[in-house]
Steps between C-alpha positions, in 0.01 A plus 500: 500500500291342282392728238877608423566169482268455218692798335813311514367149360354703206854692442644160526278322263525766251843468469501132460263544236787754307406847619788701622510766737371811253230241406393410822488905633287585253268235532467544888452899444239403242306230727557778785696335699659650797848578494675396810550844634127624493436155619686532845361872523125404452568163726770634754514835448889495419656724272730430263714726255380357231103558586287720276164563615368620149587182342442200763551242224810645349740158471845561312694183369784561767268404756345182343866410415612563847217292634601205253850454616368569851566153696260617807210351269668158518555489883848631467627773732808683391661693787811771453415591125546838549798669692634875458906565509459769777279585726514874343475349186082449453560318192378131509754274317317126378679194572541185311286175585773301595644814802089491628413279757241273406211351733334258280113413577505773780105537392215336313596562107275724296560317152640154500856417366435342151339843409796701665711306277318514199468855495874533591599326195230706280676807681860392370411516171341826416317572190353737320230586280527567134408805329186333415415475851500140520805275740616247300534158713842403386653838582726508752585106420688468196828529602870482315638121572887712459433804733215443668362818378098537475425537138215731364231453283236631297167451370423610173174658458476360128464176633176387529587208806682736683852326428781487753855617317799570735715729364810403411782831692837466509691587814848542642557349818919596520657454218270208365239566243188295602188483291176428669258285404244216647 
């Protein structure tokens, strides 16, 4: 389907650029975009628990972040993700990537593989935005040479260039007093 298609490329692509998932949801309900569940009711006419006829374009971040770790846009099908303990038990209990069965390339890719990656990695290293509203590119990527730990920052209003300070915490990790700096 083309036109969903075009919905996915543009999640995609705003996520390479730095969105994240809240972002992204409230740009699609703004651009009214619909979600995928009024989207297979006014195509298919599936229902879905999730569908809400009232508000068609009603995206929440859990679904754009589900969609961005979803490897059925690169061509990958995952099979036995989902298994329940019992068949009295209706409960659905996930299952790690490496206990799925993978078919690689089972059908044309949505997105190609650079951007899959590329928004993987922005995905590992979640940020957020500063009480001035703004995301500050280095956060997330200062980290502690000792601990690995990500260390904060902060930009100081006062300063006219919007300066870049990490803040200098102090941790324990054990018994071992670790300050963290850049």
């Amino acid at each position: 389907d083309d036109e969903a298609a075009s919905v996915v490329r543009y999640i995609f692509s705003l996520c390479t650029a730095g969105s994240g998932p809240t972002q992204i949801a409230k740009r699609l309900q703004k651009e009214q975009i619909l979600c995928p569940a009024m989207y297979a009711y006014e195509k298919f006419g599936s229902k879905h628990s999730g569908l809400s006829l009232d508000k068609p374009c009603n995206w929440s971040s859990d679904t754009v972040a589900d969609m961005l770790e979803n490897e059925i846009y690169i061509g990958n099908t995952l099979n036995f993700r989902y298994s329940r303990k019992s068949y009295k038990d209706k409960r659905k209990v996930e299952h790690a990537r490496e206990e799925c069965l993978v078919i690689e390339g089972s059908h044309e890719p949505i997105i190609g593989r650079e951007t899959w990656d590329i928004v993987q990695r922005v995905r590992q290293h979640k940020r957020r935005r500063t009480n001035m509203g703004e995301q500050n590119k280095f956060s997330g990527l200062v980290v502690c040479a000792d601990c690995d730990g990500t260390a904060s920052g902060t930009i100081y209003e006062s300063h006219a260039d919007q300066l870049y300070l990490p803040d200098v915490q102090t941790v324990w990790q054990g018994s071992m007093h670790i300050s963290l700096h850049s």
